[in-house]
N, CA and C of each residue as an Amber inpcrd file, in Angstrom:
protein
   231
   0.8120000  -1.1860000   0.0000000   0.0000000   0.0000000   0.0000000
   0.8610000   1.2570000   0.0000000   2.3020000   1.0360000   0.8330000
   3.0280000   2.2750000   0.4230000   3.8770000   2.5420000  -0.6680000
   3.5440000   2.0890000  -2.2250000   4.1130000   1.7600000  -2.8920000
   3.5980000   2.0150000  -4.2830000   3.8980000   3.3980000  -4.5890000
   3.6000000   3.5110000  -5.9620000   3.4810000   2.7620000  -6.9050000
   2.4210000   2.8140000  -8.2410000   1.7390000   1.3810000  -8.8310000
   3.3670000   0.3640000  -9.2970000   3.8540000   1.2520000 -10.0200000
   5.0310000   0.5270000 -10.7340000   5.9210000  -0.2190000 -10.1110000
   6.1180000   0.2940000  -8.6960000   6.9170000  -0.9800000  -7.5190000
   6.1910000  -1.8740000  -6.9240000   5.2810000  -1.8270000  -7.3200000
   4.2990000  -2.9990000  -6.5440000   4.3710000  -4.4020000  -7.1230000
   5.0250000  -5.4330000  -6.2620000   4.7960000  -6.9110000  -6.7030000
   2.9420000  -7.4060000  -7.1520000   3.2920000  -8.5870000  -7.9480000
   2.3950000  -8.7930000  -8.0060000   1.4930000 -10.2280000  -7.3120000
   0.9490000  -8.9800000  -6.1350000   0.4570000 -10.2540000  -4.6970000
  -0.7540000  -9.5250000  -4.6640000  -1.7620000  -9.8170000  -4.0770000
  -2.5900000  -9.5660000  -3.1900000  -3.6310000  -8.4420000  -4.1700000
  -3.7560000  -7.2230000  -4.2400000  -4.9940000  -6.5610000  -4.8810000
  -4.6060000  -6.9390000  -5.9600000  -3.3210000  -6.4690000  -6.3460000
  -2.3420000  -5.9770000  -7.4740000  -2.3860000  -7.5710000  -8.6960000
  -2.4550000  -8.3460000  -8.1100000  -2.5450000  -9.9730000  -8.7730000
  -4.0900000 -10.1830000  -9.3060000  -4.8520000  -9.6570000  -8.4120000
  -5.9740000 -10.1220000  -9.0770000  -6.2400000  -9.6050000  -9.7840000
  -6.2680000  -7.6730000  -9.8440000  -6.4720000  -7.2080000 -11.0210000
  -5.5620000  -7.6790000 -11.6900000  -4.7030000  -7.4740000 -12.1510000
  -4.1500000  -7.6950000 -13.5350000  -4.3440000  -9.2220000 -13.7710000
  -4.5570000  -9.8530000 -12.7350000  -5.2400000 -11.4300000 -13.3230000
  -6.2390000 -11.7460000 -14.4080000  -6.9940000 -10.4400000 -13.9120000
  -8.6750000 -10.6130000 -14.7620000  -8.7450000  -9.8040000 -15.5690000
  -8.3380000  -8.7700000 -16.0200000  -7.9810000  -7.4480000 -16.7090000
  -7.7130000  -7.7680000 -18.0710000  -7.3920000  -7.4450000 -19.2590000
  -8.5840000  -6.9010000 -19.4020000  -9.9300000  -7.5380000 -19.7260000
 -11.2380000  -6.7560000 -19.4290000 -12.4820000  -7.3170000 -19.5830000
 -12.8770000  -6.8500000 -21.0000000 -13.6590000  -8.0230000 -21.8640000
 -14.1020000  -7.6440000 -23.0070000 -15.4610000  -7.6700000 -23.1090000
 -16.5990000  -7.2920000 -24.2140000 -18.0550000  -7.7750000 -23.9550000
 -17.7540000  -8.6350000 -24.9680000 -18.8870000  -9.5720000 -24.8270000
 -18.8560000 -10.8830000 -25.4550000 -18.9570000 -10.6770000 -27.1180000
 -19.2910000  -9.1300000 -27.4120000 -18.8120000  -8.8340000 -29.0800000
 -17.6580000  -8.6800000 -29.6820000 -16.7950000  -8.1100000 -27.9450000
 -15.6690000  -7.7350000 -28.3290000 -15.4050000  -6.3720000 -28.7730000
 -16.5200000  -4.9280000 -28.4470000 -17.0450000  -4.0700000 -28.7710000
 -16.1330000  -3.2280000 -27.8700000 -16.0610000  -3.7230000 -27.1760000
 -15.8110000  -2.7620000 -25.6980000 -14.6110000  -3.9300000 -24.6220000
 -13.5900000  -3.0320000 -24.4330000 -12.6610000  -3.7030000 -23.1320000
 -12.3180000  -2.6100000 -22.4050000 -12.9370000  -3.1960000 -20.9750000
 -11.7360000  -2.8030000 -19.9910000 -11.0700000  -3.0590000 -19.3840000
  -9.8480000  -1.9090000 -19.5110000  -8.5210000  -2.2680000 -19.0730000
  -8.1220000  -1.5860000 -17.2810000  -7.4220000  -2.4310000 -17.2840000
  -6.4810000  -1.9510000 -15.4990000  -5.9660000  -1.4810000 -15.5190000
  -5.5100000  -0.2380000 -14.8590000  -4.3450000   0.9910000 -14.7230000
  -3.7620000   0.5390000 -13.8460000  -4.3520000   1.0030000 -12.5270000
  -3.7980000   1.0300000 -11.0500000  -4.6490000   1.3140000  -9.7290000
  -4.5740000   0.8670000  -9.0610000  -5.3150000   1.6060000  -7.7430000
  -4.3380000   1.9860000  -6.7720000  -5.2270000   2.9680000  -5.8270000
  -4.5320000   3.3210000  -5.1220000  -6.0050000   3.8640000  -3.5880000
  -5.0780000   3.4210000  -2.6050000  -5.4930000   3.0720000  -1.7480000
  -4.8390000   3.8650000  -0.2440000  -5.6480000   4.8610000   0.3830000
  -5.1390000   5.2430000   1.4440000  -5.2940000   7.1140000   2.1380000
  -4.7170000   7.1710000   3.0110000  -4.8810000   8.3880000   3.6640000
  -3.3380000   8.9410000   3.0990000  -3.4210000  10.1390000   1.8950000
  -2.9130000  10.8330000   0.9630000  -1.9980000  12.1100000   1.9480000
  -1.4480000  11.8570000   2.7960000  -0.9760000  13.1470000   3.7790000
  -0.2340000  12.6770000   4.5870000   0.5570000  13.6500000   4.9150000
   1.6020000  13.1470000   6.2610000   0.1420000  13.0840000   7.3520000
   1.1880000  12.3210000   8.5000000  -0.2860000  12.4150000   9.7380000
  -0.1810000  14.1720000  10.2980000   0.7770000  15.1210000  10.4900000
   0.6990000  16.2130000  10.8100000   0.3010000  17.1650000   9.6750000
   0.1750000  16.7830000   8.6670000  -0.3700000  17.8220000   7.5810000
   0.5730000  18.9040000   7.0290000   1.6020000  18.6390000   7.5300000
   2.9450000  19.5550000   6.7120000   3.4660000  19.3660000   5.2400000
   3.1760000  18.0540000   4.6020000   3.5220000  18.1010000   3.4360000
   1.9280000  17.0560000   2.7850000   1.3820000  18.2000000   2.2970000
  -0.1960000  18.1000000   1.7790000   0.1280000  18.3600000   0.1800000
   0.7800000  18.7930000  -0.2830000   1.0220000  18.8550000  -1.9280000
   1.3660000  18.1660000  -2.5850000   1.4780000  17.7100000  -3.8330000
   2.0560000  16.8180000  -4.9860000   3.3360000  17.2850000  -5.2390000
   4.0140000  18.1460000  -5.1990000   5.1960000  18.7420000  -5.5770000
   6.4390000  17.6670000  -4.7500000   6.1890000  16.9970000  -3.8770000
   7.4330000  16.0540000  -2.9980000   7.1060000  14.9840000  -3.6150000
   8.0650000  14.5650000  -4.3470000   8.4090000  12.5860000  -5.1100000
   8.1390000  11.8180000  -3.9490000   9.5720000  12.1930000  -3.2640000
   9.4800000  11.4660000  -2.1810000  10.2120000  12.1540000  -1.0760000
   9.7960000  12.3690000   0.0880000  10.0160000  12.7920000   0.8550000
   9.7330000  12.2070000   2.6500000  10.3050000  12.9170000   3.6740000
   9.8460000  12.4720000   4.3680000   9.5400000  13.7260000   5.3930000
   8.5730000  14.0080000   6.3890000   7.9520000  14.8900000   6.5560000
   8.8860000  15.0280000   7.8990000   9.8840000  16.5440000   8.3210000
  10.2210000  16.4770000   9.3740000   9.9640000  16.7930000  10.8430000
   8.4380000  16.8120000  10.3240000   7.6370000  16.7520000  12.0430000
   7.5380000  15.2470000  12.4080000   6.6550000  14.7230000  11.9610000
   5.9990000  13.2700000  12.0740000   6.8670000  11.9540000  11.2700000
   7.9050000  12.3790000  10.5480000   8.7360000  11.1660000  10.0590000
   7.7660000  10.6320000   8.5840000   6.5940000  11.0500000   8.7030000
   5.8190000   9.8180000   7.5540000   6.6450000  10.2800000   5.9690000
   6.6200000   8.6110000   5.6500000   7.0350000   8.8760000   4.1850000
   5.7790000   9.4830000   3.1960000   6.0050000  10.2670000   2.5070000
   5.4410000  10.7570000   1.2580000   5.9000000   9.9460000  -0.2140000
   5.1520000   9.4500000  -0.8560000   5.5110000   9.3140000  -2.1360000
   4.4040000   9.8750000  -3.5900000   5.3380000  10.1940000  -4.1080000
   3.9480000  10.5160000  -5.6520000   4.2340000   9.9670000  -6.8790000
   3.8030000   9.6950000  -7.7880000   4.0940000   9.3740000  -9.0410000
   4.2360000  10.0230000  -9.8790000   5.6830000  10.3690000  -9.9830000
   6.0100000  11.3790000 -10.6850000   5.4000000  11.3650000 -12.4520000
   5.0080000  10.1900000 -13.1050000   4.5780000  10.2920000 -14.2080000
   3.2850000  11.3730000 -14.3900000   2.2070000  10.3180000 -13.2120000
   1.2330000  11.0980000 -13.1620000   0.8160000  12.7260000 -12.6460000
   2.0020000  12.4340000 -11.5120000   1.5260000  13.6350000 -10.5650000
   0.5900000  13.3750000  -9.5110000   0.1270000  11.9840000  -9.2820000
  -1.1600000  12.0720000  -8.8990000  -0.6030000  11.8380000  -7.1200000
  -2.0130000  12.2930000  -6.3670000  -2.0970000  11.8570000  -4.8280000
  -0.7430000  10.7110000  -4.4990000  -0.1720000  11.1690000  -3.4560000
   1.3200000  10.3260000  -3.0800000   0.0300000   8.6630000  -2.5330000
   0.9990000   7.9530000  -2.2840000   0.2870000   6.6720000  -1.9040000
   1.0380000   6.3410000  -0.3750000
């Protein structure tokens, strides 16, 4: 869970989706595909580093690691 999509082994959520992925309709009209999920409380626990701008960081009130995906930009995990 603390582990941006691309380092993530493939165990546990991460296995099943891409187990079953992609889904087609039985015409073959339509598939969908698996990106990634992501799962969790997006913030240090003291709220000092709340932005996307830190890759990775670690927050020097509370210690928590920060990570983001730098491709996307999106919410750290």
């Amino acid at each position: 869970m603390d582990l941006i999509p691309e380092e993530r082994d493939y165990i546990g959520l991460q296995s099943v989706f891409a187990s079953i992925f992609p889904v087609s309709d039985f015409r073959e009209t339509a598939t969908l595909e698996y990106v990634e999920y992501q799962i969790g409380n997006w913030q240090c626990k003291c709220g000092n580093l709340e932005g996307l701008e830190h890759l990775r960081a670690n927050c020097k009130n509370c210690s928590a690691k920060i990570k983001v995906d730098p491709q996307s930009g999106r919410s750290p995990l």
